[in-house]
C-alpha positions as CSV (number, residue, x, y, z in Angstrom):
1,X,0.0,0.0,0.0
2,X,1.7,3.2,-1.2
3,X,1.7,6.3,1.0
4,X,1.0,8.6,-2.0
5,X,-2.5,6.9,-2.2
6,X,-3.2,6.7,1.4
7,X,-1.8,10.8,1.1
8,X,-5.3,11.3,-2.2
9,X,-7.1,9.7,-0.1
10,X,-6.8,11.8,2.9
11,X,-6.9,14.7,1.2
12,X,-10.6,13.6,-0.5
13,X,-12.1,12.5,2.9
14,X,-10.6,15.7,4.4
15,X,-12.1,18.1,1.5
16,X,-15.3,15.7,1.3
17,X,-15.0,16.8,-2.4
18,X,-12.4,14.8,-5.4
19,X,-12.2,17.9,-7.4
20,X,-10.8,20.5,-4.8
21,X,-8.4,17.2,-3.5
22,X,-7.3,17.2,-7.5
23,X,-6.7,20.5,-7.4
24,X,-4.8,20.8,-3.9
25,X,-2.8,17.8,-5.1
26,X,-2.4,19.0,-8.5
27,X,-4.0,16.1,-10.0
28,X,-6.1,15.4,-12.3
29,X,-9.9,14.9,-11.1
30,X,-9.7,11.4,-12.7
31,X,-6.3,10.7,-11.7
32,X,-7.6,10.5,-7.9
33,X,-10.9,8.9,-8.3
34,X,-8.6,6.6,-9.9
35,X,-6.5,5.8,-7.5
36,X,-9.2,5.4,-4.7
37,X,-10.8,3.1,-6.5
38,X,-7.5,1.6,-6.8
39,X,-7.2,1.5,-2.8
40,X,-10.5,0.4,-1.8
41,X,-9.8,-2.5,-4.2
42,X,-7.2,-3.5,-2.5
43,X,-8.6,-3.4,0.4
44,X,-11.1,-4.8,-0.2
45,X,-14.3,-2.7,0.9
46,X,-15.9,0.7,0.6
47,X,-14.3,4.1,1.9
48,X,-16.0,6.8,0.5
49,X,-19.9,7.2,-0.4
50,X,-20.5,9.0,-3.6
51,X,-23.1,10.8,-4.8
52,X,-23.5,13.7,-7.6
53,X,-23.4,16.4,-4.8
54,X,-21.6,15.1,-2.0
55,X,-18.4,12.6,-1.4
56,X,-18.9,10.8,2.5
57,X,-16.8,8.6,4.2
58,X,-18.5,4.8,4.8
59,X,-18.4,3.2,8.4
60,X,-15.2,1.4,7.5
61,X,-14.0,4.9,5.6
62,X,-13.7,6.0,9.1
63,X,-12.2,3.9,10.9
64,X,-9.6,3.4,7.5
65,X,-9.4,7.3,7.5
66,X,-8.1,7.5,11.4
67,X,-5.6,4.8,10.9
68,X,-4.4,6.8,7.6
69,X,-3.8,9.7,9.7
70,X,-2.1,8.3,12.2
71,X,-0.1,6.6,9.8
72,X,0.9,9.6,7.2
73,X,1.8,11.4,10.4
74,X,4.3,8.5,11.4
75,X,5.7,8.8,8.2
76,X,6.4,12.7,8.1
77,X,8.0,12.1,11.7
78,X,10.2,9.2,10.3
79,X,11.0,11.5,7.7
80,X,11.8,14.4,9.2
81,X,13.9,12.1,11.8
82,X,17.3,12.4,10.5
83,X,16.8,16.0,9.4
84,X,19.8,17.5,11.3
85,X,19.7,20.9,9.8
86,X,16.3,23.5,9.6
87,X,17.2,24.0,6.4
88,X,16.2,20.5,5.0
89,X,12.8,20.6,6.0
90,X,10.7,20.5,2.9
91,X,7.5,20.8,1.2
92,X,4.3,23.0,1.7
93,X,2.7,24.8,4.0
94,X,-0.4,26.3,3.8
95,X,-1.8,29.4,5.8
96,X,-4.6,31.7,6.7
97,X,-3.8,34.7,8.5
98,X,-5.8,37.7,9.4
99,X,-5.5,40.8,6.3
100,X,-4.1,43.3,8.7
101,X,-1.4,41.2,10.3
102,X,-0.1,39.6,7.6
103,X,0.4,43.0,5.6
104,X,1.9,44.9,8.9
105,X,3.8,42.4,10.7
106,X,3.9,38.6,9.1
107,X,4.7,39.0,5.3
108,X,7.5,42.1,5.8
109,X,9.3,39.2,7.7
110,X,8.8,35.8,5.9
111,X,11.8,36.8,3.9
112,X,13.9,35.6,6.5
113,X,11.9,32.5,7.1
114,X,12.4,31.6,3.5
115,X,15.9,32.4,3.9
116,X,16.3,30.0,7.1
117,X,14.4,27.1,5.3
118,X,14.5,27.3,1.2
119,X,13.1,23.6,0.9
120,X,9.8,24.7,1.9
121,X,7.0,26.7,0.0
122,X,4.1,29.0,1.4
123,X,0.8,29.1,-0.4
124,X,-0.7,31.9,2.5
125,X,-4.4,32.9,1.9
126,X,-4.7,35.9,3.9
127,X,-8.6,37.1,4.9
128,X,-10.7,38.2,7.7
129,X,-13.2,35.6,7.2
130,X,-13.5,32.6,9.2
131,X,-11.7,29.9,7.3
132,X,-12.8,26.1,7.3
133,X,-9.5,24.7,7.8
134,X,-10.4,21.3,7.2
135,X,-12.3,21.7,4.1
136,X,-9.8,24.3,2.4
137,X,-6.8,22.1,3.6
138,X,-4.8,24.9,5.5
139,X,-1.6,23.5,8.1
140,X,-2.8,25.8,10.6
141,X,-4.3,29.2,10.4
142,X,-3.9,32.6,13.2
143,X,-7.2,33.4,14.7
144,X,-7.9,37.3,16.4
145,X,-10.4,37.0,18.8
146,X,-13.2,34.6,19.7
147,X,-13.0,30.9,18.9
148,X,-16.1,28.8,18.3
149,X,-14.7,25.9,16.1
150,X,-14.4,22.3,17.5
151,X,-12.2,19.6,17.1
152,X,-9.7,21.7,16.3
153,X,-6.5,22.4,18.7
154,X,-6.1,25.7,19.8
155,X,-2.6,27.7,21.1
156,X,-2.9,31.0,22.5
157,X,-0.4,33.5,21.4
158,X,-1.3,36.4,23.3
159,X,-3.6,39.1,23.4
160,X,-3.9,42.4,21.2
161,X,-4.7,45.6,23.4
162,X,-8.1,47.7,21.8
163,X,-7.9,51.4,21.4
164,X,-11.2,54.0,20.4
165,X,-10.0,56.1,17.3
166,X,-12.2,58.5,15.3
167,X,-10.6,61.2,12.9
168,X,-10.1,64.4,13.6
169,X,-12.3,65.7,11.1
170,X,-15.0,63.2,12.5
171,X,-14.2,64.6,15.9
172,X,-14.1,68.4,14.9
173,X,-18.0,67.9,13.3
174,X,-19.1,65.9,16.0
175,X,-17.1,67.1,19.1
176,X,-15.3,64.6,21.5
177,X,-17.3,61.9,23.6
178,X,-16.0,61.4,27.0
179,X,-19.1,59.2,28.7
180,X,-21.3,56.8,27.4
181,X,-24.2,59.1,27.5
182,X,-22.2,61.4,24.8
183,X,-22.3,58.3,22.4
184,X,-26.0,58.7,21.5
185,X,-24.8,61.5,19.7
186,X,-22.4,59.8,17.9
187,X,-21.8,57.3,15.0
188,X,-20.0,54.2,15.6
189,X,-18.5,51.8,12.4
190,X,-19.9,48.9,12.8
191,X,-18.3,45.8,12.0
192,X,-19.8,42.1,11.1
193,X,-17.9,39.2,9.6
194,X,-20.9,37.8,8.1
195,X,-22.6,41.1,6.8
196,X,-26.8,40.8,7.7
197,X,-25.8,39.5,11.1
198,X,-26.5,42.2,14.0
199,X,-23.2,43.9,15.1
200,X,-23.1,44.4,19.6
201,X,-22.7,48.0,19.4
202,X,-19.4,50.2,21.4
203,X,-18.1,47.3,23.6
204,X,-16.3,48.4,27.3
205,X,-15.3,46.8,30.0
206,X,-17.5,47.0,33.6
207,X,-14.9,46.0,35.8
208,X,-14.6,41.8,34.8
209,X,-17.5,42.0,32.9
210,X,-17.8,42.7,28.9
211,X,-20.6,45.1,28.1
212,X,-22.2,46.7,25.1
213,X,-23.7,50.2,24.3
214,X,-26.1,50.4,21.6
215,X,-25.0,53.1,19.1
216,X,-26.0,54.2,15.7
217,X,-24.0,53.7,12.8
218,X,-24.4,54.1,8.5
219,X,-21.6,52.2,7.8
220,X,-21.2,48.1,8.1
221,X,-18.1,46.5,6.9
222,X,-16.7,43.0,7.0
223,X,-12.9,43.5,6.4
224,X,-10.2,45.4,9.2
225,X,-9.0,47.2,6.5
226,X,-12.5,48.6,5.4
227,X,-13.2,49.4,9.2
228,X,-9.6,51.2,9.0
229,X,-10.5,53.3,6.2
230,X,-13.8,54.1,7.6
231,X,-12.6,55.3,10.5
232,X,-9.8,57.3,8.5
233,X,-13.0,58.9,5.9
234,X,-14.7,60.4,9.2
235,X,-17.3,57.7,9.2
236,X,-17.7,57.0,12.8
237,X,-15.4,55.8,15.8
238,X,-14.2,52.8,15.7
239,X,-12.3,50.3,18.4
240,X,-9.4,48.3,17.1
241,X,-6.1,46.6,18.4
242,X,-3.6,49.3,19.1
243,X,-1.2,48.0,16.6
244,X,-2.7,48.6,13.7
245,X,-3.6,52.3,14.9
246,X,-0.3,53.2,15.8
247,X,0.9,54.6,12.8
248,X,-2.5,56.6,11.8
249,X,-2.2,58.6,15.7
250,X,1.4,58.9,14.8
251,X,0.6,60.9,12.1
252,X,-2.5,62.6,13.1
253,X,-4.3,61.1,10.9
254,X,-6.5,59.4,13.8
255,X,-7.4,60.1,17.7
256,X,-7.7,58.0,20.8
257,X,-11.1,58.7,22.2
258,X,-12.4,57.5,25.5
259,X,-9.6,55.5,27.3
260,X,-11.5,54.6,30.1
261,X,-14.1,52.3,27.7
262,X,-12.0,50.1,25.9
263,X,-12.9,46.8,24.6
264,X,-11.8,43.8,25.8
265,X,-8.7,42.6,24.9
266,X,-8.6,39.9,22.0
267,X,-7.0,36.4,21.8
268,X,-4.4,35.3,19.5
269,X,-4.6,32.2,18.7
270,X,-3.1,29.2,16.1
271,X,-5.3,27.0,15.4
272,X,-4.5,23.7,13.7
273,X,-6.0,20.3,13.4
274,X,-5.7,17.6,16.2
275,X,-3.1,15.7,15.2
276,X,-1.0,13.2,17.2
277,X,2.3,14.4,15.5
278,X,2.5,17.7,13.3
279,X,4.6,17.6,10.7
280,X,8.2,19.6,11.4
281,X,7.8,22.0,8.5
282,X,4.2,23.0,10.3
283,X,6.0,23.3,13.9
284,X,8.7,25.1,12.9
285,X,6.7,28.1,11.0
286,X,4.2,28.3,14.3
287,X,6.7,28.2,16.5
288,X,8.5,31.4,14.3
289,X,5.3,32.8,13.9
290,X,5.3,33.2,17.5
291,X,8.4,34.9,17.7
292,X,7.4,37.4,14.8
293,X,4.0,38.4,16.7
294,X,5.4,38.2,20.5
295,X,6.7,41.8,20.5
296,X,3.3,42.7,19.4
297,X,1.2,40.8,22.0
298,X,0.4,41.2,25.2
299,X,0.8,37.5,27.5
């Protein structure tokens, strides 16, 4: 049984779908239908249910698919075993990293990961929307602020500090808030990953507890850097990690408004799928990925 077939299949019972394990494999659709079929022929037995719409694993497709991970992860450990150098890690790793950090912080850097390990490859989607990381095959992908998926392992970086910020001409039109009370007359940028769903309002902190203040807003975006620009047009206030406003109160460009009702700070986290060995190519970028963002966190 060859490890490159055990590898296609994987890859289709982790995509539930032949054509996007083709194209992750680079392989022809036909080419890895092919060679399951192949496999559960020599096993003997049924992995995967097919239909026009949907690819499933059967009851033994499960248990086969378990062992298969457990075995492909043996085999990158055993490969990686007599590795002495970083340098000879190889292959590629794929990753989803939030817009703002990868412009500002990640990507200036990676030259010098590169650089410390040129047998590997980096295919990085970089988005604010929450990635499947299963079904779009990513290593392991950074994750700013709440959770919410399961069976997935998840490392906490750190935390990124929130600031208010409006701009001054926002602030010269509609004067400075300093309570809560002063934010009815205000306009606050609202953000939503999923546009349609209802955004909390301004969000402060009463003592331990998170609280929200309903405010009014014309904008909605989905993206940091939209909120970002908002904030910069003189669209409303907005409340964002510190890092990525430094540069904007730097330059005047923004203000910090209302210290005292700051958000909560938000978690920084790697999330990547439970696995009982990770391959070294995928521990060494987390573990540099780390490094990179530390400065930048507070732990």
């Amino acid at each position: 049984m060859e490890l490159d077939a055990l590898r296609t299949f994987a890859k289709v019972a982790e995509l539930a779908s032949f054509t996007r394990a083709a194209e992750q494999l680079g392989l022809q659709k036909g080419r890895v239908s092919t060679i399951v079929s192949q496999l559960e022929a020599q096993l003997g037995t049924r992995l995967l249910q097919r239909t026009t719409r949907t690819v499933r694993l059967t009851p033994d497709g499960e248990q086969f698919f378990e062992r298969c991970q457990t075995l492909l992860a043996d085999a990158d450990e055993l490969q990686a075993l007599f590795q002495q150098t970083p340098s000879a890690l190889r292959g590629r790793l794929r990753i989803d990293l939030p817009i703002a950090l990868a412009r500002k912080i990640v990507i200036p850097r990676l030259p010098e990961f590169l650089a410390a390990h040129p047998g590997l490859e980096i295919e990085l989607s970089t988005t604010d929307r929450r990635v499947d990381l299963i079904r779009e095959g990513m290593d392991c992908k950074l994750r700013v602020g709440s959770l919410g998926e399961s069976g997935l392992v998840a490392r906490k970086l750190g935390e990124l500090t929130l600031v208010n910020c409006a701009s001054p001409a926002y602030l010269q039109e509609h004067g400075t808030p300093r309570t809560l009370a002063d934010l009815s007359r205000h306009r606050l940028v609202k953000y939503a990953s999923t546009l349609g769903s209802p955004p909390l309002g301004w969000e402060y902190m009463d003592g331990d507890e998170v609280r929200f203040h309903d405010m009014p807003g014309v904008v909605t975006v989905n993206s940091a850097e939209a909120y970002e620009a908002a904030c910069l047009a003189g669209l409303g206030l907005i409340q964002a990690p510190v890092l990525g406003m430094r540069e904007w109160i730097a330059e005047g460009k923004l203000v910090m408004v209302m210290p005292d009702f700051n958000g909560a700070p938000m978690p920084v986290s790697l999330l990547y799928a439970h696995r009982r060995h990770l391959p070294k190519r995928v521990q060494a970028f987390m573990a540099w990925l780390g490094e990179v963002l530390g400065p930048s966190l507070v732990t």
